[in-house]
C-alpha positions in Angstrom: 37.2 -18.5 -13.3 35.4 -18.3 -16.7 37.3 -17.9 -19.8 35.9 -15.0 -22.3 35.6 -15.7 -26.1 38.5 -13.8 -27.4 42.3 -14.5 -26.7 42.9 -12.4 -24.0 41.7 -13.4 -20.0 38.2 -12.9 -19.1 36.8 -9.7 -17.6 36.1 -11.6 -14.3 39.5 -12.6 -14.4 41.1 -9.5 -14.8 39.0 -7.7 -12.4 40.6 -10.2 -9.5 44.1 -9.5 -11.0 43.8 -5.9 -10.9 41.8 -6.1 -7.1 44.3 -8.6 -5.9 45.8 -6.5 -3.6 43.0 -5.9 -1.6 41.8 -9.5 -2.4 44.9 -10.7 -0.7 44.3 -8.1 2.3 41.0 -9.9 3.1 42.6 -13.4 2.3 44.7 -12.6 5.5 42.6 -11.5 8.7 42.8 -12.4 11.8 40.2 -14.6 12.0 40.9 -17.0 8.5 44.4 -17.3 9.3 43.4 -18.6 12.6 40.9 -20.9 11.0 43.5 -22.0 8.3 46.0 -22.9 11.5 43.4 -24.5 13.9 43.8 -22.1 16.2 40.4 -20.1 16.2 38.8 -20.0 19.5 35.4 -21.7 20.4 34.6 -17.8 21.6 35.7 -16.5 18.2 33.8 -19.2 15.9 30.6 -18.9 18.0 30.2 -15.3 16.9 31.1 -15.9 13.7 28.5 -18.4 13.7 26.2 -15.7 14.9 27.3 -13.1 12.0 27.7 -15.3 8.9 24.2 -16.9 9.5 22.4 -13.0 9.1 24.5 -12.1 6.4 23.8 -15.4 4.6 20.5 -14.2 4.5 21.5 -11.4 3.4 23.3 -12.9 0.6 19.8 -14.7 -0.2 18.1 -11.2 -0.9 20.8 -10.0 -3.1 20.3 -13.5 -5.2 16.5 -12.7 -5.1 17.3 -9.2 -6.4 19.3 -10.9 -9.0 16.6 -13.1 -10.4 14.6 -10.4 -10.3 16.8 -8.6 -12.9 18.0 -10.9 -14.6 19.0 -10.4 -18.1 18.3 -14.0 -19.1 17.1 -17.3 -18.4 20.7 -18.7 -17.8 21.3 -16.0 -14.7 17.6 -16.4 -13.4 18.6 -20.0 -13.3 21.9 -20.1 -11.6 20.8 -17.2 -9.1 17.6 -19.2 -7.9 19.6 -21.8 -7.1 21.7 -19.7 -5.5 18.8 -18.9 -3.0 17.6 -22.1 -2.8 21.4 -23.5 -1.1 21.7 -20.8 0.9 18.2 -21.2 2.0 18.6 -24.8 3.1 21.8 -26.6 3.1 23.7 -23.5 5.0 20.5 -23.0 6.8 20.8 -26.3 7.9 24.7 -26.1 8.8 24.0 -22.9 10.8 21.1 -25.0 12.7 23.3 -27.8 13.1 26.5 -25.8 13.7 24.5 -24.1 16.9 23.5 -27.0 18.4 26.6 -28.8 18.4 28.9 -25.5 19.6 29.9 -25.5 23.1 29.7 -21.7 23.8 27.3 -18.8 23.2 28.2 -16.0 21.1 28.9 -12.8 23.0 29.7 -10.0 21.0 29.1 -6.5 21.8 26.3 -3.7 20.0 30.0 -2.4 18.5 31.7 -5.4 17.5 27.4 -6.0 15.8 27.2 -3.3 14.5 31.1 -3.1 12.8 29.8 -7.1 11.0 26.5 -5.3 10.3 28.5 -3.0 7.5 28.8 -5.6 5.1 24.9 -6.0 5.0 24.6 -2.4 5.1 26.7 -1.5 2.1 26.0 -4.7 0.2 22.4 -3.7 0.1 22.9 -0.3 -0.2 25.2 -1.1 -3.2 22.5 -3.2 -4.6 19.4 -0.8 -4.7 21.8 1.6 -6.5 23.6 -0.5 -9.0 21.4 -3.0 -9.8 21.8 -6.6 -10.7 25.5 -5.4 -12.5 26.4 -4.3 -8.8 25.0 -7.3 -7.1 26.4 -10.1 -9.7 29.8 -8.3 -8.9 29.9 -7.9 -5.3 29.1 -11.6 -5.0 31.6 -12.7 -7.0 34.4 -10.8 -4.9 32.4 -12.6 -1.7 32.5 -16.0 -3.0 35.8 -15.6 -4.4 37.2 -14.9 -1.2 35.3 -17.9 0.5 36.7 -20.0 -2.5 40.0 -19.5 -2.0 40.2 -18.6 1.7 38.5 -22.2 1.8 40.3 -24.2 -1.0 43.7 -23.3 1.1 42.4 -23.9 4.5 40.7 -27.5 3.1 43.8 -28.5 1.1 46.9 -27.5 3.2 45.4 -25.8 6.3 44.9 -27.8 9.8 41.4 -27.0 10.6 39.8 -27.9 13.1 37.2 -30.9 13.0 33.5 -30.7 13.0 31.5 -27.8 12.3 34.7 -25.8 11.6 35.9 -28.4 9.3 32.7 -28.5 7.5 31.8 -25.1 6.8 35.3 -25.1 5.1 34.4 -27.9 2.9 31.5 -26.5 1.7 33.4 -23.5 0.3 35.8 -25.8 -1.4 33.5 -28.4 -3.4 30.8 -28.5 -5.8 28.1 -26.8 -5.7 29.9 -23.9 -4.3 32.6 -23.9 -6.2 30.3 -24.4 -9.6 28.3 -21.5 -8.1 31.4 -18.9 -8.2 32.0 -19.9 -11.9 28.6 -19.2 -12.5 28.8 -16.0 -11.4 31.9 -15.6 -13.2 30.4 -15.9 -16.2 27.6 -13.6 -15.6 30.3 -10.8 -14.9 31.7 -11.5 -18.0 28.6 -10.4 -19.8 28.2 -7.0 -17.9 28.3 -4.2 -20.0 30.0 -2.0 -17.2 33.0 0.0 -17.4 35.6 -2.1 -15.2 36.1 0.7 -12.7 32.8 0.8 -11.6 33.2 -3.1 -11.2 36.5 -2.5 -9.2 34.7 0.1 -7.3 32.0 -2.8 -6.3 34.4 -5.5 -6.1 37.0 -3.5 -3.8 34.1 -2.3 -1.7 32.9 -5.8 -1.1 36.1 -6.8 0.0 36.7 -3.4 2.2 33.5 -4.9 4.0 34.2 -8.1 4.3 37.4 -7.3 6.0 35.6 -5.1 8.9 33.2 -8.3 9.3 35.9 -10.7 10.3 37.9 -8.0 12.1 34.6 -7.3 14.1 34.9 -11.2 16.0 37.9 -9.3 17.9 36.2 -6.2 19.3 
């Protein structure tokens, strides 16, 4: 995480310490715990493949948002490139990842609709709060990919192939270059820090009814 100017920790830093609780909720569903074993079924990680390829598009919007409102030329940077990755190396994986799977997703309108709230409220969030709201519920995001990946890639047994990559890509540069980016850019927001906990938790919330949804 970015370090601030002054002595004390950063705000990004202290808005993970004081959300950890629900950081660490969303560190443990179901479904990464099962990724972090090798245990996922090819039933489960086909519709996750289904579900994390619209909201990564999703994810590109709220970037696109963010350049849009940028404050500077520093954040217009790091958020174009932001698009531009999620835009064509993870389109790519997605593409490939398909291909290559052995099943077809199957999910339900309910279980679609439960992974569709993270979308939802992420954009609903955004059109409200503005690139303050958007820079901060990306962080809590990639934060959790970054460490839900980092563990999984360093001391987890995941599977190999698609599985195995995807996780990689969470744990190495760019990506991880990306969250510290965006670190830094919720260091500069001149927010009170519970309306940055209210978007950080809610992120979270989300993102925890978007893995639970693989399970019906």
């Amino acid at each position: 995480m970015s370090e601030g100017h002054g002595m004390g920790p950063s705000r990004s830093r202290e808005l993970v310490e004081s959300c950890s609780g629900v950081l660490e909720q969303a560190l443990n569903v179901r479904f990464i715990t099962e990724v972090h074993k090798g245990e996922v079924s090819d039933e489960t990680y086909a519709g996750y493949l289904l579900i994390e390829e619209a909201f990564v598009e999703t994810a590109a919007r709220l970037h696109g948002l963010a350049v849009w409102d940028a404050p500077d030329r520093d954040a217009l940077e790091r958020n174009s490139a932001a698009v531009h990755a999620l835009t064509t190396e993870q389109a790519d994986y997605f593409r490939a990842a398909r291909a290559a799977w052995p099943v077809r997703a199957e999910l339900g309108e309910a279980a679609l609709a439960r992974a569709n709230h993270l979308s939802t409220f992420a954009l609903e969030t955004a059109r409200t709060g503005g690139y303050a709201a958007v820079t901060t519920m990306l962080f809590a995001a990639e934060t959790l990919y970054l460490t839900w990946c980092t563990r999984a890639h360093e001391e987890g047994a995941v599977r190999p192939g698609p599985i195995a990559d995807w996780v990689a890509l969470h744990a190495r540069e760019p990506f991880r270059g990306g969250v510290a980016a965006l670190a830094a850019q919720v260091d500069r927001l001149d927010r009170p820090g519970s309306e940055l906990a209210l978007w950080f938790t809610g992120m979270l919330k989300a993102e925890i009814v978007f893995h639970d949804a693989l399970y019906g």
